[in-house]
C-alpha positions in Angstrom: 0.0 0.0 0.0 1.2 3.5 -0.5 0.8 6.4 2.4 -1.0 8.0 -0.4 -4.0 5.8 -0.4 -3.3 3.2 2.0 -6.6 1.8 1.1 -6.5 0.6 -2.5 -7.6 -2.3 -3.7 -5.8 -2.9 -6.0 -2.9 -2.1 -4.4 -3.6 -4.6 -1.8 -4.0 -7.0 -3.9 -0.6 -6.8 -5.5 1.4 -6.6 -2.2 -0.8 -10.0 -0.9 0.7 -11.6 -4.6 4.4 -10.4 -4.0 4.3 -11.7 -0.3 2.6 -14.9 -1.6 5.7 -15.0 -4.4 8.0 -13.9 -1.7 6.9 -16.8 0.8 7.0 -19.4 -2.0 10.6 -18.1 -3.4 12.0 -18.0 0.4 10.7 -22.2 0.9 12.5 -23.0 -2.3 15.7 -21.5 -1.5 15.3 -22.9 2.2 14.9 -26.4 0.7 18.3 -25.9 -0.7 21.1 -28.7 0.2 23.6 -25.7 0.3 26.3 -28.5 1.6 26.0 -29.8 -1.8 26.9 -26.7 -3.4 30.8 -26.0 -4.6 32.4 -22.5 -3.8 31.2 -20.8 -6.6 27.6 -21.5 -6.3 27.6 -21.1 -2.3 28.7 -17.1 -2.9 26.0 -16.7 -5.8 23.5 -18.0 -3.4 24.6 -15.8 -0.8 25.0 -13.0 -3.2 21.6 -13.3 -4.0 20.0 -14.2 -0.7 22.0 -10.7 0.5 20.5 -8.8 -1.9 16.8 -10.1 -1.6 17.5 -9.1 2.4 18.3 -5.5 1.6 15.6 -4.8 -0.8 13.2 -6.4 1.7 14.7 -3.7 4.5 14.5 -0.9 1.9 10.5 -1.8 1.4 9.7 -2.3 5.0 11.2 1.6 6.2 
């Protein structure tokens, strides 16, 4: 929702999709076997996993 008009349906409605994708996307990348990763694809998963963290951070404030 946006302080502008916190109350828009539609709006609402695409935040309740993104957490739904967000929720889904966080399961899949908890179900990895990161032990089975080698070196390169351990920092690209934590590359990513980093940068999902700060754009979640940069949403909530």
């Amino acid at each position: 929702m946006t302080k502008e008009n916190p109350t828009d349906l539609e709006l609402m409605s695409e935040v309740t999709d993104l957490l739904t994708e967000e929720t889904e996307m966080l399961e899949q990348m908890d179900n990895m076997d990161q032990s089975e990763m080698n070196t390169a694809e351990l920092a690209y998963y934590l590359e990513v996993t980093a940068r999902i963290e700060k754009k979640l951070l940069e949403v909530a404030y």
